[in-house]
N, CA, C and O atoms as a GROMACS GRO file, in nm:
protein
  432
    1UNK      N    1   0.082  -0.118   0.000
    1UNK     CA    2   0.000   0.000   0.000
    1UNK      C    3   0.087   0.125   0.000
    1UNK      O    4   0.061   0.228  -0.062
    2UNK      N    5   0.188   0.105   0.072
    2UNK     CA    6   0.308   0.207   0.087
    2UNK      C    7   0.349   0.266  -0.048
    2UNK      O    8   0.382   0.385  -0.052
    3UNK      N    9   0.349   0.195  -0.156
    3UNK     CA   10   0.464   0.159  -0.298
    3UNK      C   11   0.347   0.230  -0.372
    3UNK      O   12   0.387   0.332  -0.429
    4UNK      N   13   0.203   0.203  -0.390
    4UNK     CA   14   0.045   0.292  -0.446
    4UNK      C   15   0.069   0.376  -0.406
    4UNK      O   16   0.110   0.457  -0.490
    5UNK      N   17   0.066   0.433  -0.249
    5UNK     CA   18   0.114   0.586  -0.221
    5UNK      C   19   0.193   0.646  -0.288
    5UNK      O   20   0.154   0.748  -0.344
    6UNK      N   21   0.295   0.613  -0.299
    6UNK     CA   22   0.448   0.674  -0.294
    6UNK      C   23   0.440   0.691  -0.446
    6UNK      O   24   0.480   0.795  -0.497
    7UNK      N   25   0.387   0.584  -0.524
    7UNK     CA   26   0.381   0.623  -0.697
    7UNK      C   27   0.277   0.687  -0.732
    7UNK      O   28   0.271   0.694  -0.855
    8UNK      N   29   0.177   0.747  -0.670
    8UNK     CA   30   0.046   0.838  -0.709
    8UNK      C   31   0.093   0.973  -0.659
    8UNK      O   32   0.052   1.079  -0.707
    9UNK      N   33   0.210   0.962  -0.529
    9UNK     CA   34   0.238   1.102  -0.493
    9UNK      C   35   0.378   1.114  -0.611
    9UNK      O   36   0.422   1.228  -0.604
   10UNK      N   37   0.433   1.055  -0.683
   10UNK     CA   38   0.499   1.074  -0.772
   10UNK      C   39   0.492   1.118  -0.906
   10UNK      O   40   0.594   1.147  -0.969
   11UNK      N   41   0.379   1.126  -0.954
   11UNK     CA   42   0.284   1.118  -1.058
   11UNK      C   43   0.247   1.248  -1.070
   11UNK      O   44   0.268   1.301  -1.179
   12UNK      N   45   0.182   1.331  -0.956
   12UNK     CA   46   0.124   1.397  -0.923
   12UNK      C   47   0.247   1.503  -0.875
   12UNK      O   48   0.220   1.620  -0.903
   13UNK      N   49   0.357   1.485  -0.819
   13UNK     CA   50   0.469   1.583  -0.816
   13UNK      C   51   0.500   1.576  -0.948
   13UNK      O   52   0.471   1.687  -0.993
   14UNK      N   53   0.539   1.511  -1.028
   14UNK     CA   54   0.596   1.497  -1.212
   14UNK      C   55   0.521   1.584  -1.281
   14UNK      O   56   0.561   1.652  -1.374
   15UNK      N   57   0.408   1.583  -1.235
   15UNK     CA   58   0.281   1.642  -1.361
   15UNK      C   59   0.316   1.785  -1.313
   15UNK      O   60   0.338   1.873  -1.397
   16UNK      N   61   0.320   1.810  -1.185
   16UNK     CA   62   0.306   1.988  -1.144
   16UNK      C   63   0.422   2.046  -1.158
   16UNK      O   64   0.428   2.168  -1.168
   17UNK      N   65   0.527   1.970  -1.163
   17UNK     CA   66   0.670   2.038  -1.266
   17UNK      C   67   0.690   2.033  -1.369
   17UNK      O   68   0.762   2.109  -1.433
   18UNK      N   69   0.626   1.933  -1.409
   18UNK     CA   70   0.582   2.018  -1.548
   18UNK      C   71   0.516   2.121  -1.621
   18UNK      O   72   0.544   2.172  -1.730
   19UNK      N   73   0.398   2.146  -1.521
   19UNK     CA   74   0.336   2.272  -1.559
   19UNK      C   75   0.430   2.369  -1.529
   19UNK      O   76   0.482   2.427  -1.625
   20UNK      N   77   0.454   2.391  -1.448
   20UNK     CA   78   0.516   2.509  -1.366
   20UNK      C   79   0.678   2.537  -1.408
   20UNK      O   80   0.736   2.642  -1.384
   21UNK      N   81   0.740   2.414  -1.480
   21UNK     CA   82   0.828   2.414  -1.593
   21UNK      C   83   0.864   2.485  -1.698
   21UNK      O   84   0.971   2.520  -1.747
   22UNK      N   85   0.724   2.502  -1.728
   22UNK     CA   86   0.722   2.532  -1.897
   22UNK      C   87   0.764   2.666  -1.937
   22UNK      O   88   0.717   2.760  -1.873
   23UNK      N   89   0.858   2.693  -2.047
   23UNK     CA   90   0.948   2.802  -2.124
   23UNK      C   91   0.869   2.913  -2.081
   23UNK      O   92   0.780   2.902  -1.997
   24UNK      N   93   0.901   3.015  -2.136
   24UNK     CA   94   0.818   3.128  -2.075
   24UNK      C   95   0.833   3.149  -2.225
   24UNK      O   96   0.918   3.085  -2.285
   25UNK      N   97   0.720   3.275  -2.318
   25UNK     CA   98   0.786   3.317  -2.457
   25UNK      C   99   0.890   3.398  -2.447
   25UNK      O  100   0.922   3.456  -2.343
   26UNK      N  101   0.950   3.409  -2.557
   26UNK     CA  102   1.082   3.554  -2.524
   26UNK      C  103   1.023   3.703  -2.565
   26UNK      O  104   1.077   3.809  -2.534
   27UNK      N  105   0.921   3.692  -2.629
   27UNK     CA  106   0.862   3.838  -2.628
   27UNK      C  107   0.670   3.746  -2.641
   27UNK      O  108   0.615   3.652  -2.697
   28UNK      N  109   0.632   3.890  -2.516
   28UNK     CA  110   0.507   3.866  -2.537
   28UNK      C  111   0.388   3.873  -2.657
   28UNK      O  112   0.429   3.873  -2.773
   29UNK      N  113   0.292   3.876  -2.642
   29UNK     CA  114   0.210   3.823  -2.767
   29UNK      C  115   0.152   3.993  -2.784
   29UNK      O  116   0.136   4.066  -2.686
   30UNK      N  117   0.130   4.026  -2.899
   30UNK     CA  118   0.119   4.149  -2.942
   30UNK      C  119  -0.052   4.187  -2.962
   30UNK      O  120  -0.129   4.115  -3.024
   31UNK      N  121  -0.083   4.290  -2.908
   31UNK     CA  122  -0.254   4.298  -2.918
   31UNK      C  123  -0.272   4.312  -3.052
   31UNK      O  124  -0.195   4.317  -3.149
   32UNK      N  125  -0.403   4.316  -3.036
   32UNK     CA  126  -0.486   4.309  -3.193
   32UNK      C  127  -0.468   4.435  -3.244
   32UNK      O  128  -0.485   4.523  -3.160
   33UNK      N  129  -0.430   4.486  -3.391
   33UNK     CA  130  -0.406   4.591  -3.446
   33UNK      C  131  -0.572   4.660  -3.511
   33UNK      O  132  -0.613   4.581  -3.596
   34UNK      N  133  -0.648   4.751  -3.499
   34UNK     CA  134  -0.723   4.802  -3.516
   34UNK      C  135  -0.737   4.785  -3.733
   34UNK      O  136  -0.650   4.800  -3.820
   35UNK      N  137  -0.872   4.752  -3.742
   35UNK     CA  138  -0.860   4.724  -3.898
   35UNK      C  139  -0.841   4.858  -3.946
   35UNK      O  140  -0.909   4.952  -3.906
   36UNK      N  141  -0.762   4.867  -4.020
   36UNK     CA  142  -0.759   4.987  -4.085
   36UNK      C  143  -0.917   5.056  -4.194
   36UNK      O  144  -1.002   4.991  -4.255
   37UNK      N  145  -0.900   5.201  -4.178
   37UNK     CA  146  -1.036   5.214  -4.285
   37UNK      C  147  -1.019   5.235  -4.420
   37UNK      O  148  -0.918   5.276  -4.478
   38UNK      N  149  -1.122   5.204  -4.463
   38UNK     CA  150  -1.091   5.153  -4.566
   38UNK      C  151  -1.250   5.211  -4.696
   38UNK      O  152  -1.352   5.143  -4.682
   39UNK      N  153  -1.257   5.318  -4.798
   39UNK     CA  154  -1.375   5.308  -4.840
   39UNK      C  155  -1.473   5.394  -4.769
   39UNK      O  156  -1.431   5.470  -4.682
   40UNK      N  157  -1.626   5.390  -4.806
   40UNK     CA  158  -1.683   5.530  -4.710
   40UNK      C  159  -1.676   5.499  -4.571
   40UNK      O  160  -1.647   5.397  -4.510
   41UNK      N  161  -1.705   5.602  -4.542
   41UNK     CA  162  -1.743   5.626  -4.353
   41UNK      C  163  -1.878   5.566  -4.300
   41UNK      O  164  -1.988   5.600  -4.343
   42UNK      N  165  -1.856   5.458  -4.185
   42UNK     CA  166  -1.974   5.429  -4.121
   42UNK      C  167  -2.079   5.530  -4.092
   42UNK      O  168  -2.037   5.644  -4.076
   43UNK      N  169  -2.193   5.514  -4.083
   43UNK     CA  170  -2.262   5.596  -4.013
   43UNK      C  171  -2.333   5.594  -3.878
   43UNK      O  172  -2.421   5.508  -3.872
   44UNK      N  173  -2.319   5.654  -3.790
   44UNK     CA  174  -2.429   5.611  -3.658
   44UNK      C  175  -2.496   5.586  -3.687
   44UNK      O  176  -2.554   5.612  -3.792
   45UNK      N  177  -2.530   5.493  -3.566
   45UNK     CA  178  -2.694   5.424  -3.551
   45UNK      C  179  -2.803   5.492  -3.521
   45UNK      O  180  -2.807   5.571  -3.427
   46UNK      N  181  -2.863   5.477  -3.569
   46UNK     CA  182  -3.022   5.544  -3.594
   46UNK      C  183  -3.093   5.546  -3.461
   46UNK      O  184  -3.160   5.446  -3.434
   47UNK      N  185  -3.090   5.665  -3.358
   47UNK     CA  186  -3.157   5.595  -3.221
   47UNK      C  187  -3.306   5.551  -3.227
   47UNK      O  188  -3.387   5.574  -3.317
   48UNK      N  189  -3.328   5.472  -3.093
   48UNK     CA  190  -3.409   5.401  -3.125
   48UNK      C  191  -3.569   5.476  -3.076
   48UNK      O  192  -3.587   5.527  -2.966
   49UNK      N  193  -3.656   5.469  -3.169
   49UNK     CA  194  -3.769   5.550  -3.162
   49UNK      C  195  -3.829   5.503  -3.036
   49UNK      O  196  -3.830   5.388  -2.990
   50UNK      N  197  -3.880   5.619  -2.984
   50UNK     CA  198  -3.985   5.583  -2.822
   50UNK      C  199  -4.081   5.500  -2.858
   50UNK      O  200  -4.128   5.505  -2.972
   51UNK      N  201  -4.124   5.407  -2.762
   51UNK     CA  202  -4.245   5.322  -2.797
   51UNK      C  203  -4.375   5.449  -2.797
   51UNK      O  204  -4.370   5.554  -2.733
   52UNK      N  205  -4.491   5.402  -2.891
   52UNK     CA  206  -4.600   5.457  -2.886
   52UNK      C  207  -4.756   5.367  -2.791
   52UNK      O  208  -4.804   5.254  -2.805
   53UNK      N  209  -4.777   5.432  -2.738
   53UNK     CA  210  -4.878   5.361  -2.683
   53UNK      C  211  -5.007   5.317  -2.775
   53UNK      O  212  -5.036   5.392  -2.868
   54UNK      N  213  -5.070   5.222  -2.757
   54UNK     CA  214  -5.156   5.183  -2.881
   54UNK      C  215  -5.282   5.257  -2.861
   54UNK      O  216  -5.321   5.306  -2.755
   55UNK      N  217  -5.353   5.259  -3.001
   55UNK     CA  218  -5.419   5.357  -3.009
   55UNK      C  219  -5.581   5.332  -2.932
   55UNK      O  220  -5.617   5.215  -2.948
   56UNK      N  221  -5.659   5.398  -2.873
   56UNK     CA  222  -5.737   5.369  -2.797
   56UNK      C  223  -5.881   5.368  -2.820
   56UNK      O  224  -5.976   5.309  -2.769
   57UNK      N  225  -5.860   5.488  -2.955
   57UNK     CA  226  -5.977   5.459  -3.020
   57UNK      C  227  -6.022   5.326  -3.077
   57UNK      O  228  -6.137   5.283  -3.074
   58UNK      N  229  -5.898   5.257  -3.138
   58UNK     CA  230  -5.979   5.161  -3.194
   58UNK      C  231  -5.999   5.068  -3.152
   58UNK      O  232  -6.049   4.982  -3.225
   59UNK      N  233  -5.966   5.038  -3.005
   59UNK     CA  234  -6.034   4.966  -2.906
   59UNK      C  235  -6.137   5.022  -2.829
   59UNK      O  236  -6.129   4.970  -2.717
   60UNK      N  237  -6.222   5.096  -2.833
   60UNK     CA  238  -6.337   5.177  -2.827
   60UNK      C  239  -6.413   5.137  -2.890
   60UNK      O  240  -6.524   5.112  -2.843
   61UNK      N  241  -6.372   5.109  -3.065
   61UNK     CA  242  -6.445   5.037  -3.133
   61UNK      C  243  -6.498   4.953  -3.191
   61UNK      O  244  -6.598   4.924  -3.255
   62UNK      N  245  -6.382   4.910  -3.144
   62UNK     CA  246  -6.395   4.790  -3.174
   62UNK      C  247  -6.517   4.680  -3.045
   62UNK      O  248  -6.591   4.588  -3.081
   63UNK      N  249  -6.496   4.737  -2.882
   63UNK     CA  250  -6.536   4.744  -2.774
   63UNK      C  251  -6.700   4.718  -2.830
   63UNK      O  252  -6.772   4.618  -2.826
   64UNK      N  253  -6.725   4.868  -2.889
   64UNK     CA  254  -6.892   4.853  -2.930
   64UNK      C  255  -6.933   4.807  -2.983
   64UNK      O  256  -7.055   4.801  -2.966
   65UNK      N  257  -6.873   4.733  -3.096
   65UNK     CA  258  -6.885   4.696  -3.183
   65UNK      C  259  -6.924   4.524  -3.154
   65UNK      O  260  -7.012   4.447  -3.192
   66UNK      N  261  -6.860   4.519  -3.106
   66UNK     CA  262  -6.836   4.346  -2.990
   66UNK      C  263  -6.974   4.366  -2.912
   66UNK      O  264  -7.058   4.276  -2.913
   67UNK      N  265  -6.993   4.459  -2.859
   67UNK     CA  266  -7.177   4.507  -2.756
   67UNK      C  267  -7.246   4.516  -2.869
   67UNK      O  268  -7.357   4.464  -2.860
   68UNK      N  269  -7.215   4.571  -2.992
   68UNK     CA  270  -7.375   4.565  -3.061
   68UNK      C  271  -7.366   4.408  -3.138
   68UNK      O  272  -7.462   4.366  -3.202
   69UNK      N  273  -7.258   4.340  -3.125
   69UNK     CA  274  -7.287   4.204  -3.171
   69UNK      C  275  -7.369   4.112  -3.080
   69UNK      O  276  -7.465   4.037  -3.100
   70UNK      N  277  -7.307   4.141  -2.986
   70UNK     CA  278  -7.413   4.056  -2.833
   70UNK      C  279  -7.532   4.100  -2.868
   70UNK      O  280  -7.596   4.013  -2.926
   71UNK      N  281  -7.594   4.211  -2.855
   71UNK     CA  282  -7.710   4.256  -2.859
   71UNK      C  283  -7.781   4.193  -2.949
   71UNK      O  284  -7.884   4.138  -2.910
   72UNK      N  285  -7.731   4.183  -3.132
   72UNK     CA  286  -7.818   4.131  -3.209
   72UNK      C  287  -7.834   3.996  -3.202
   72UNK      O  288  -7.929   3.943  -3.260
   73UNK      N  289  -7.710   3.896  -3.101
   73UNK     CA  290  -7.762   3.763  -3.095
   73UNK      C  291  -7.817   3.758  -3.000
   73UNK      O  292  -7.889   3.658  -3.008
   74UNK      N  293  -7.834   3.816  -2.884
   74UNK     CA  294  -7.949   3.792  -2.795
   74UNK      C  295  -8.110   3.835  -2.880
   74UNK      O  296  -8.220   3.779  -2.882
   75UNK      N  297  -8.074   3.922  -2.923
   75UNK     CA  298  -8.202   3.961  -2.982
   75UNK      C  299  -8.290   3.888  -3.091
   75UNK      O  300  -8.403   3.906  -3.137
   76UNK      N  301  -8.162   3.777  -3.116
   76UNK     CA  302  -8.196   3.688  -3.193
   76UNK      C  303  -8.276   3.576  -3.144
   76UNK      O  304  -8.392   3.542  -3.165
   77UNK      N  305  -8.138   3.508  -3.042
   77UNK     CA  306  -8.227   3.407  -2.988
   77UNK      C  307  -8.381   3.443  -2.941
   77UNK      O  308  -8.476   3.374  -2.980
   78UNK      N  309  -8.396   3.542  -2.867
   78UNK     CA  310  -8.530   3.564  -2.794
   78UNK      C  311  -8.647   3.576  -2.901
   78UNK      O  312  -8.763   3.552  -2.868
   79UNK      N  313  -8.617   3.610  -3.016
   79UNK     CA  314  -8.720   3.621  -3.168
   79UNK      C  315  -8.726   3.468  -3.168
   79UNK      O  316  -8.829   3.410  -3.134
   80UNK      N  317  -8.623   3.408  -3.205
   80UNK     CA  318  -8.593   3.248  -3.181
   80UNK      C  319  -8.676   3.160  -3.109
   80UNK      O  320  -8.710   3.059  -3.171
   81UNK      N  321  -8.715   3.171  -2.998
   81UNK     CA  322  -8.780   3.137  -2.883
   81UNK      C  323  -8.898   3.193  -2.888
   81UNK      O  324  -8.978   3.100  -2.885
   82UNK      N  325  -8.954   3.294  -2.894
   82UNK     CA  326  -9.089   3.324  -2.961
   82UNK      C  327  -9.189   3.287  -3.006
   82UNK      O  328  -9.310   3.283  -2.980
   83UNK      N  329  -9.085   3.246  -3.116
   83UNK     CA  330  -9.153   3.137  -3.313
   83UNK      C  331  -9.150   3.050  -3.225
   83UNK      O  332  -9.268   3.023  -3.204
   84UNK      N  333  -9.074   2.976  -3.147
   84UNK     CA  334  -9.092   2.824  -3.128
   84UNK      C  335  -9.171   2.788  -3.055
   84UNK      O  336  -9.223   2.677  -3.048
   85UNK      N  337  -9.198   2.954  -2.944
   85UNK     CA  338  -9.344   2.890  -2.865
   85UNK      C  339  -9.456   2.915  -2.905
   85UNK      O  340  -9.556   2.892  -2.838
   86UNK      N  341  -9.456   2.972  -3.037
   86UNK     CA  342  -9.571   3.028  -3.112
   86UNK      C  343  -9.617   2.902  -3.167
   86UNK      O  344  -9.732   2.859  -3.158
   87UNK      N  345  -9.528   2.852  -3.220
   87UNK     CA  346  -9.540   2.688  -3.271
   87UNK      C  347  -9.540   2.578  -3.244
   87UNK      O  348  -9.568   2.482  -3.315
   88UNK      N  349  -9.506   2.583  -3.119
   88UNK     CA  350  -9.531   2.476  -3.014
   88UNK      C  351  -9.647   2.511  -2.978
   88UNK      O  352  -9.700   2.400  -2.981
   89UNK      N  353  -9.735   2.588  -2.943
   89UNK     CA  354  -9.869   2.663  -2.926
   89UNK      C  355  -9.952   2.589  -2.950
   89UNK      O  356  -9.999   2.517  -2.862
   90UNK      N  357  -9.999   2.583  -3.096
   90UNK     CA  358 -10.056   2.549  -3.169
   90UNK      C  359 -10.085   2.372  -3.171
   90UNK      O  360 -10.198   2.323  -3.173
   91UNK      N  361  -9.935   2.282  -3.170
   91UNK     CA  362  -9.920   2.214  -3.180
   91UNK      C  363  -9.958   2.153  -3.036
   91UNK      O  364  -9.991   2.034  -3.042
   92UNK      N  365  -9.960   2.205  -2.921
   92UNK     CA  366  -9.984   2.157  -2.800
   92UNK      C  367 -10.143   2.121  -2.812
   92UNK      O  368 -10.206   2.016  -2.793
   93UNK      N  369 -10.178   2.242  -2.849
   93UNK     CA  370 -10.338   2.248  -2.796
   93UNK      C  371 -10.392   2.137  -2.929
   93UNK      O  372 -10.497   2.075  -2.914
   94UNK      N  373 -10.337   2.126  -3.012
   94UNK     CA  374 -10.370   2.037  -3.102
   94UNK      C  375 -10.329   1.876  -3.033
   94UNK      O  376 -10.412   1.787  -3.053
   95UNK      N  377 -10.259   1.856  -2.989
   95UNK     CA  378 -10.271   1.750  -2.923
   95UNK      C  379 -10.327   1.717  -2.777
   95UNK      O  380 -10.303   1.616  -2.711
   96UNK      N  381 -10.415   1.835  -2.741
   96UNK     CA  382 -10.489   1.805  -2.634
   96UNK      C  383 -10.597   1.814  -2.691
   96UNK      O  384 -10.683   1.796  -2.605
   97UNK      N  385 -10.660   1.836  -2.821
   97UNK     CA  386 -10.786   1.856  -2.850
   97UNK      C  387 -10.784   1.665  -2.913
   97UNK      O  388 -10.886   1.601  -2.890
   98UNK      N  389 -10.676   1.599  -2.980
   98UNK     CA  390 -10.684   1.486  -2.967
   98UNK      C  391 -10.664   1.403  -2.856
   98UNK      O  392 -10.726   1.302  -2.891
   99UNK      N  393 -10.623   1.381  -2.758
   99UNK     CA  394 -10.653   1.327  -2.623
   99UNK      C  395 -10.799   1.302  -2.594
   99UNK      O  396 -10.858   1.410  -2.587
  100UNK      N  397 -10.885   1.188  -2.574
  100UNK     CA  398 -10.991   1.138  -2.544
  100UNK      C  399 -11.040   1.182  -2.396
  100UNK      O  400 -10.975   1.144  -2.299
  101UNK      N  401 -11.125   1.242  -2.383
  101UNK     CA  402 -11.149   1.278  -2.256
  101UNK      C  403 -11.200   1.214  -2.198
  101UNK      O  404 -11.246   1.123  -2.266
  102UNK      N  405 -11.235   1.202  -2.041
  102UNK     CA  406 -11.265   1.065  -1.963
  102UNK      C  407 -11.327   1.174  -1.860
  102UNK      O  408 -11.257   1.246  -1.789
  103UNK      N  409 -11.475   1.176  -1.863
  103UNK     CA  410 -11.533   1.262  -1.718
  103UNK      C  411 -11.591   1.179  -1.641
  103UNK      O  412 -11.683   1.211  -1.566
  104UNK      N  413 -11.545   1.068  -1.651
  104UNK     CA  414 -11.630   0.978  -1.513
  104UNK      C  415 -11.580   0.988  -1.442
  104UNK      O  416 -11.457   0.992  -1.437
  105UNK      N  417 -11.689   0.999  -1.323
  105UNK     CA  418 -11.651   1.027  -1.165
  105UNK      C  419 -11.591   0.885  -1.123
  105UNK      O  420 -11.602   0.765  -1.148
  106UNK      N  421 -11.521   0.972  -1.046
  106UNK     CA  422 -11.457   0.815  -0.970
  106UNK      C  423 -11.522   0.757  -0.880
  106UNK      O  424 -11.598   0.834  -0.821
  107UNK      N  425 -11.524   0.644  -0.844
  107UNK     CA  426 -11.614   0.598  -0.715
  107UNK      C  427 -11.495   0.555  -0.621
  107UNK      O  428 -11.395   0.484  -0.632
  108UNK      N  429 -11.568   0.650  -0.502
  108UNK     CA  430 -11.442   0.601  -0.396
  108UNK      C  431 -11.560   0.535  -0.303
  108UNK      O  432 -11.531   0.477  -0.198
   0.00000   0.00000   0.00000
């Protein structure tokens, strides 16, 4: 177990002298040289326009427009419902005028 120690702490000293080894350059690394210009001139950027708030009218009208739609389908259905009891009406009492009538008294 001694000999695993002793060669993992060997391994591990080898590797970090080697990093800490390594050449140095003889002249450092030179920054980036600016591209030269070249051709027309950029132009600034265009700043950026203020937001506008949206417009309010035409959610106004759209608003009423949406209320007078409700209106004509309610106004519909209830015309709707009307006819059908107008016609069911008819048809009721027509089937109570066929129904056989029965006036005998009951005997209790």
């Amino acid at each position: 177990m001694k000999k695993l120690s002793a060669l993992i702490a060997l391994v591990f000293a080898s590797a970090s002298i080697a990093v800490f080894a390594q050449a140095t350059p003889a002249t450092p690394a030179k920054p980036a040289e600016p591209v030269a210009k070249t051709g027309a001139p950029t132009k600034p950027a265009t700043p950026a326009a203020p937001a506008t708030p949206a417009a309010k009218a035409d959610t106004a009208k759209s608003d009423m427009a949406m209320k007078d739609e409700k209106k004509e389908k309610k106004a519909k259905k209830k015309l709707a419902k009307k006819m059908d009891k107008k016609s069911d009406a008819p048809k009721a009492a027509a089937h109570k005028a066929d129904a056989p009538k029965t006036d005998t008294p009951k005997k209790s």
